[in-house]
C-alpha positions as CSV (number, residue, x, y, z in Angstrom):
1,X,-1.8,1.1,5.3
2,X,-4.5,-0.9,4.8
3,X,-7.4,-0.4,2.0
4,X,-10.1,-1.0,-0.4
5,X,-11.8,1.1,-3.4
6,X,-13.7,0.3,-6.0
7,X,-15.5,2.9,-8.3
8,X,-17.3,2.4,-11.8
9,X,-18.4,4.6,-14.8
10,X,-19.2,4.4,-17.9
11,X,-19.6,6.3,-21.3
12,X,-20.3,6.0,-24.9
13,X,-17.7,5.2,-27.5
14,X,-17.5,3.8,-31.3
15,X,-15.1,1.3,-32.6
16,X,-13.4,1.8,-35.4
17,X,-15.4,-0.4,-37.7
18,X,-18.6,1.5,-36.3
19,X,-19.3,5.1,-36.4
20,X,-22.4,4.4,-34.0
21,X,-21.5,5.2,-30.1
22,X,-22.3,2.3,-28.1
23,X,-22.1,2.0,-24.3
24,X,-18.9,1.1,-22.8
25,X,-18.6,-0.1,-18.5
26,X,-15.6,-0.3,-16.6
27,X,-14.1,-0.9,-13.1
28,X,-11.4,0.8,-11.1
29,X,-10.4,-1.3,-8.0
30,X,-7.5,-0.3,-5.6
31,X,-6.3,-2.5,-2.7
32,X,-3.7,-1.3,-0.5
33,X,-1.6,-3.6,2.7
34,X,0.9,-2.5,4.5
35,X,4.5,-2.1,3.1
36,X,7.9,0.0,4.1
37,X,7.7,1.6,0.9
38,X,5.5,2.4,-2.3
39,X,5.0,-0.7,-4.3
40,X,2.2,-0.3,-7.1
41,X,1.2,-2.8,-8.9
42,X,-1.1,-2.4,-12.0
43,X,-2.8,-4.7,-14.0
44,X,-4.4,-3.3,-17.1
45,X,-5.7,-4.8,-20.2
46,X,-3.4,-4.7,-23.4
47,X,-5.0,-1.8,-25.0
48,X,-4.8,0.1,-22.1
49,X,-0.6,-0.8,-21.2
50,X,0.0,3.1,-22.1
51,X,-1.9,4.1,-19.3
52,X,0.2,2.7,-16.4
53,X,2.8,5.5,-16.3
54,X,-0.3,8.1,-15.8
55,X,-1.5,6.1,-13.8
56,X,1.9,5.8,-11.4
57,X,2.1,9.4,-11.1
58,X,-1.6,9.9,-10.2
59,X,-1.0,7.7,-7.6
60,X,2.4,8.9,-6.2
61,X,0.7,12.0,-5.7
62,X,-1.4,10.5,-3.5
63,X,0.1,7.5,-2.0
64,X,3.7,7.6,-0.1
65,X,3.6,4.1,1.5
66,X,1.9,0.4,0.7
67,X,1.4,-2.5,-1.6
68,X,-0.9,-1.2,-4.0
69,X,-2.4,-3.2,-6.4
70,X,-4.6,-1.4,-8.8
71,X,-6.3,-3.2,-12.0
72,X,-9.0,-1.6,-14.7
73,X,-11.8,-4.3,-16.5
74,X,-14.2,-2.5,-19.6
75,X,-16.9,-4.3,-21.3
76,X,-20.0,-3.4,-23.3
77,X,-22.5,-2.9,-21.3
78,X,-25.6,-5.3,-21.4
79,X,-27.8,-4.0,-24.4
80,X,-25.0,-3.1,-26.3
81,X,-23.6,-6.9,-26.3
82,X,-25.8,-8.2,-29.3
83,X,-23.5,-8.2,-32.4
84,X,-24.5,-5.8,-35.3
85,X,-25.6,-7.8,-38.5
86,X,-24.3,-5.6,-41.5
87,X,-26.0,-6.4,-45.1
88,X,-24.0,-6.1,-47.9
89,X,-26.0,-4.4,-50.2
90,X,-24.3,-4.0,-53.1
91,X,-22.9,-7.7,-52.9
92,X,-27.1,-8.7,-52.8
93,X,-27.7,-6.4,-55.4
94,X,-25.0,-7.7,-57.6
95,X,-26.4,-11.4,-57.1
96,X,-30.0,-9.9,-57.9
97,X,-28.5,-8.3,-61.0
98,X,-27.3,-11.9,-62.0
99,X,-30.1,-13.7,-62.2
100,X,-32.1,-11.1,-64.4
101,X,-29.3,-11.4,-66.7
102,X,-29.4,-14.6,-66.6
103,X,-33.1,-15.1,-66.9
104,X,-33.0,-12.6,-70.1
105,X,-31.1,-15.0,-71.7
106,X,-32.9,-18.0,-71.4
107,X,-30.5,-20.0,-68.9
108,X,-32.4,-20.1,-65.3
109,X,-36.0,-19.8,-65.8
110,X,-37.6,-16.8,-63.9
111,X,-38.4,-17.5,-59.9
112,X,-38.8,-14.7,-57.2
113,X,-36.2,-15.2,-55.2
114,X,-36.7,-16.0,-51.2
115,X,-35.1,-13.9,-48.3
116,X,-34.0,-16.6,-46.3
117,X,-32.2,-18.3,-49.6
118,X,-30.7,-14.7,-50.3
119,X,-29.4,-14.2,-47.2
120,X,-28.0,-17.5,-46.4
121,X,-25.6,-16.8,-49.3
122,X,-22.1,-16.3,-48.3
123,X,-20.6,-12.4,-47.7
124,X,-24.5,-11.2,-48.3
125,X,-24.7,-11.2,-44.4
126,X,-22.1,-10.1,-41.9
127,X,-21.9,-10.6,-38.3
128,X,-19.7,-7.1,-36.6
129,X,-18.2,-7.8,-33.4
130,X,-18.4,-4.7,-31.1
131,X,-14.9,-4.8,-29.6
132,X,-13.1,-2.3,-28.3
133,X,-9.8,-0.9,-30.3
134,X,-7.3,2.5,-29.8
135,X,-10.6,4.9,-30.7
136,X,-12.7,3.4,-28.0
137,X,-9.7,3.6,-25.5
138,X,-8.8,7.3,-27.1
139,X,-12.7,8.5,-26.3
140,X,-12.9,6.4,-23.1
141,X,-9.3,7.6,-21.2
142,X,-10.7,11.2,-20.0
143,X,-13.6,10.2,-18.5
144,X,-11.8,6.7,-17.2
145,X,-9.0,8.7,-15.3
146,X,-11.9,11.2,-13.5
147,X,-13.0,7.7,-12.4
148,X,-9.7,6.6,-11.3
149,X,-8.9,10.0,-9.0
150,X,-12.5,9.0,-7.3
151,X,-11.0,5.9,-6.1
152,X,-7.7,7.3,-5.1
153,X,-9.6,9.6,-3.2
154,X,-11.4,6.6,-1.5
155,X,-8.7,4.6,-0.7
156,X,-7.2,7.6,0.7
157,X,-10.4,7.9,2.7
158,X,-10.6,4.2,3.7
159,X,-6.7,4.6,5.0
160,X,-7.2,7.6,7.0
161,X,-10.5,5.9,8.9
162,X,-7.6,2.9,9.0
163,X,-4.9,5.2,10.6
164,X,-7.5,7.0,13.3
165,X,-8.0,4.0,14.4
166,X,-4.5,3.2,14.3
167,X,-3.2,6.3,15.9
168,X,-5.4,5.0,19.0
169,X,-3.5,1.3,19.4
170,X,0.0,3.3,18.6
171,X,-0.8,5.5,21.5
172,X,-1.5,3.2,24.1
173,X,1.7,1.7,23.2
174,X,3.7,4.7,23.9
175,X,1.4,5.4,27.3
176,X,3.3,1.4,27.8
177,X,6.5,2.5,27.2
178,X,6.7,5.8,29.1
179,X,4.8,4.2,32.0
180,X,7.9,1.7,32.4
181,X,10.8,4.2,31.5
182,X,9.1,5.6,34.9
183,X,9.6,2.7,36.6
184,X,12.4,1.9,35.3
185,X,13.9,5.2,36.6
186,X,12.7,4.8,39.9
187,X,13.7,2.1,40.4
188,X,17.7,3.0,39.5
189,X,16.7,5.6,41.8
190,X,15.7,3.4,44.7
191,X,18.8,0.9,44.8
192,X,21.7,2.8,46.2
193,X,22.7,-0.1,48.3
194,X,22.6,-2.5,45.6
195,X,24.9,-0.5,43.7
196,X,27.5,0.5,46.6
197,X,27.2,-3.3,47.1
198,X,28.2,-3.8,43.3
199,X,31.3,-1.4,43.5
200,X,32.3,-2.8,47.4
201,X,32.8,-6.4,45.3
202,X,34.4,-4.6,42.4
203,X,36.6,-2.7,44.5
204,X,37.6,-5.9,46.0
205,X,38.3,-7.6,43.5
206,X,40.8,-4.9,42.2
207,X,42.2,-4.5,45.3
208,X,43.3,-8.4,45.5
209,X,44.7,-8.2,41.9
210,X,48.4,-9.2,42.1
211,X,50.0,-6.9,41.1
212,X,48.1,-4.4,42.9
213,X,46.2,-2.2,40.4
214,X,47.8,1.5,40.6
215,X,45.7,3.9,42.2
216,X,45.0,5.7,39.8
217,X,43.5,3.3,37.5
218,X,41.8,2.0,40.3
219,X,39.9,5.3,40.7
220,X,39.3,5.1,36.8
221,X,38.1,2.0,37.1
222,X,35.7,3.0,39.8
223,X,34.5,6.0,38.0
224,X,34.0,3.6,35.0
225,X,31.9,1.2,37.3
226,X,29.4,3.8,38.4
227,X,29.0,5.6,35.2
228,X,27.8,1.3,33.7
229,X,25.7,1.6,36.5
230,X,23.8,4.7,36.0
231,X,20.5,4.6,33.4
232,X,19.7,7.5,34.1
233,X,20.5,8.6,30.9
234,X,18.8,5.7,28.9
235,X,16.0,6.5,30.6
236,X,15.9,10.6,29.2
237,X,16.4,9.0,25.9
238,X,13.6,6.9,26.3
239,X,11.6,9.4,27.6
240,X,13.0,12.1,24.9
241,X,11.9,9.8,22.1
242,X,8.3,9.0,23.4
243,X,7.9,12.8,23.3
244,X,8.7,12.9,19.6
245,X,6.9,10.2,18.9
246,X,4.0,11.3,20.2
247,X,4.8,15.1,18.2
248,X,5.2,13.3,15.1
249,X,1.7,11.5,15.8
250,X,0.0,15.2,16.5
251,X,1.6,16.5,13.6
252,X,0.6,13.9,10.9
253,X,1.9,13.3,7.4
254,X,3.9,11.1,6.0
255,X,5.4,9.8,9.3
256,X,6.0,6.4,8.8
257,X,9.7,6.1,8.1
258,X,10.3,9.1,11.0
259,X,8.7,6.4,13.5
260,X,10.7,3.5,12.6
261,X,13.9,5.0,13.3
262,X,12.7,6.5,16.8
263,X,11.7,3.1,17.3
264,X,14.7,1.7,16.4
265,X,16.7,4.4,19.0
266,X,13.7,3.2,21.6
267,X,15.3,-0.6,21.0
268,X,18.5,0.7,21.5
269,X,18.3,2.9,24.9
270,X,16.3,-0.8,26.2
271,X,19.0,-3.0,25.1
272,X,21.7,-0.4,26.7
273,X,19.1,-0.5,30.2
274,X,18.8,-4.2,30.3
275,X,23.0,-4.4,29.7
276,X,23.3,-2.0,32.8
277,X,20.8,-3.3,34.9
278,X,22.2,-4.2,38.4
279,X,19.3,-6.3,39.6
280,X,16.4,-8.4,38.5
281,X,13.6,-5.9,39.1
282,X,15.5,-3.6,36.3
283,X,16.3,-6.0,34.1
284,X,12.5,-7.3,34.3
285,X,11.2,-4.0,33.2
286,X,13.7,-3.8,30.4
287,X,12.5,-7.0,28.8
288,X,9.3,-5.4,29.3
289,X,10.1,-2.9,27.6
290,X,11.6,-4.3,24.4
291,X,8.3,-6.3,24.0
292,X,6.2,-3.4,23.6
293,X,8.9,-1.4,21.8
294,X,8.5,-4.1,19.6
295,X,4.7,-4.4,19.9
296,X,4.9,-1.0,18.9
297,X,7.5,-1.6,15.8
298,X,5.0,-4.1,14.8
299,X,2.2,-0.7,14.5
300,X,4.1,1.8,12.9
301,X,5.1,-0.6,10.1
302,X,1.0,-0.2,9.3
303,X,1.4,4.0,9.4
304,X,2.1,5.6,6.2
């Protein structure tokens, strides 16, 4: 099944090196495509690499079929980007200590000192990155994951509105199918004299077999011969499996895997019809039939 989610948030968390809570944004986004199985995907930053096992079973609970690829960004929001500028006080007051000491003993002589010059002194001034470490991740995961089960929820969404729509193109192709297993029947039906002409030339050629062909395996034979001939029950398999099919579809779920092998038997009765087939009107409508049957394979690959 087919998808798209995106949902963002955002709280407020300090870094270790900073007791002050600054704003924090992130981004959840989910694509699904179609796939026989569960494959997720996740692509997390490194702090956040402890998550992806929480994150599996969140979405296992959810998900039962599709290539999932699911990735998280965070980042400071905007007005929280600036970096801090930390003084080091007691480094500046040390230097400022200095000079009177120095001055009381005769070896500068006394000046006021200037801002600028006392701040451009190395280690009097630093410049704190804001980035985020294991507390900002710690403070951040419980309202991250609320975020993360929105989106699940909206991919969910987005692949149900994908399946109704779905369900729609599936049925038609059954409506295909069990429209030709009809003709397909009556026209087995409608041939008598093709087939009484079929076992006349078989019966013939027995007949003419030196040696002759014992009477009772000629009768075996025959018996053998009509029962090849007879589709009639391909054609209740055919229509037996469009039935469930079409119960499996009113039922919902998780019916993927269920639809593949009834399309698989569908393929199967076809094949069997078209191997039977004692003319070129049956055979006609049983290559038409394994088209949609695969038309219809193609679908249900797409149905979770």
């Amino acid at each position: 099944m087919t998808g798209f989610a995106r949902v963002d948030g955002g709280a407020e968390a300090a870094p270790a090196v900073d007791a002050t809570p600054i704003p924090w944004t992130w981004s959840w986004e989910i694509r699904s495509v179609n796939s026989k199985g569960l494959d997720l995907r996740c692509r997390l930053p490194g702090l956040v690499e402890g998550w992806e096992s929480k994150i599996r079973d969140r979405a296992q609970r959810r998900l039962a079929r599709g290539s999932v690829n699911l990735a998280w960004s965070l980042e400071q929001a905007d007005r929280a980007k600036t970096p801090q500028i930390v003084v080091n006080e007691a480094f500046l007051t040390e230097i400022l200590g200095l000079q009177e000491r120095l001055e009381a003993k005769g070896l500068v002589y006394p000046t006021t000192p200037s801002l600028d010059r006392v701040l451009a002194i190395k280690g009097v001034i630093e410049v704190v990155e804001r980035t985020a470490d294991a507390a900002v991740i710690e403070a951040l995961e419980k309202p991250a994951f609320v975020d993360l089960d929105r989106a699940l929820d909206e991919l969910v969404e987005a692949r149900g509105r994908e399946g109704t729509k779905l369900k729609a193109m599936v049925e038609t192709h059954l409506d295909e199918i069990a429209d030709l297993t009809t003709q397909a029947s009556a026209v087995a039906e409608s041939q008598p004299a093709a087939l009484r002409a079929r076992l006349q030339e078989q019966l013939a050629v027995l007949l003419e077999a030196s040696p002759p062909v014992p009477e009772e395996r000629l009768v075996q034979e025959l018996a053998l011969l009509a029962t090849k001939a007879d589709v009639r029950e391909e054609t209740d398999r055919l229509t037996a499996h469009v039935a469930a099919c079409r119960e499996l579809l009113g039922d919902g779920g998780s019916i993927g895997r269920k639809l593949d092998f009834l399309c698989q038997e569908l393929n199967r009765e076809a094949n069997t019809l078209c191997s039977k087939a004692i003319d070129l009107t049956l055979t006609g409508i049983g290559v038409e039939l394994k088209t949609r049957i695969e038309r219809f394979r193609e679908q249900i690959q797409n149905v979770e």
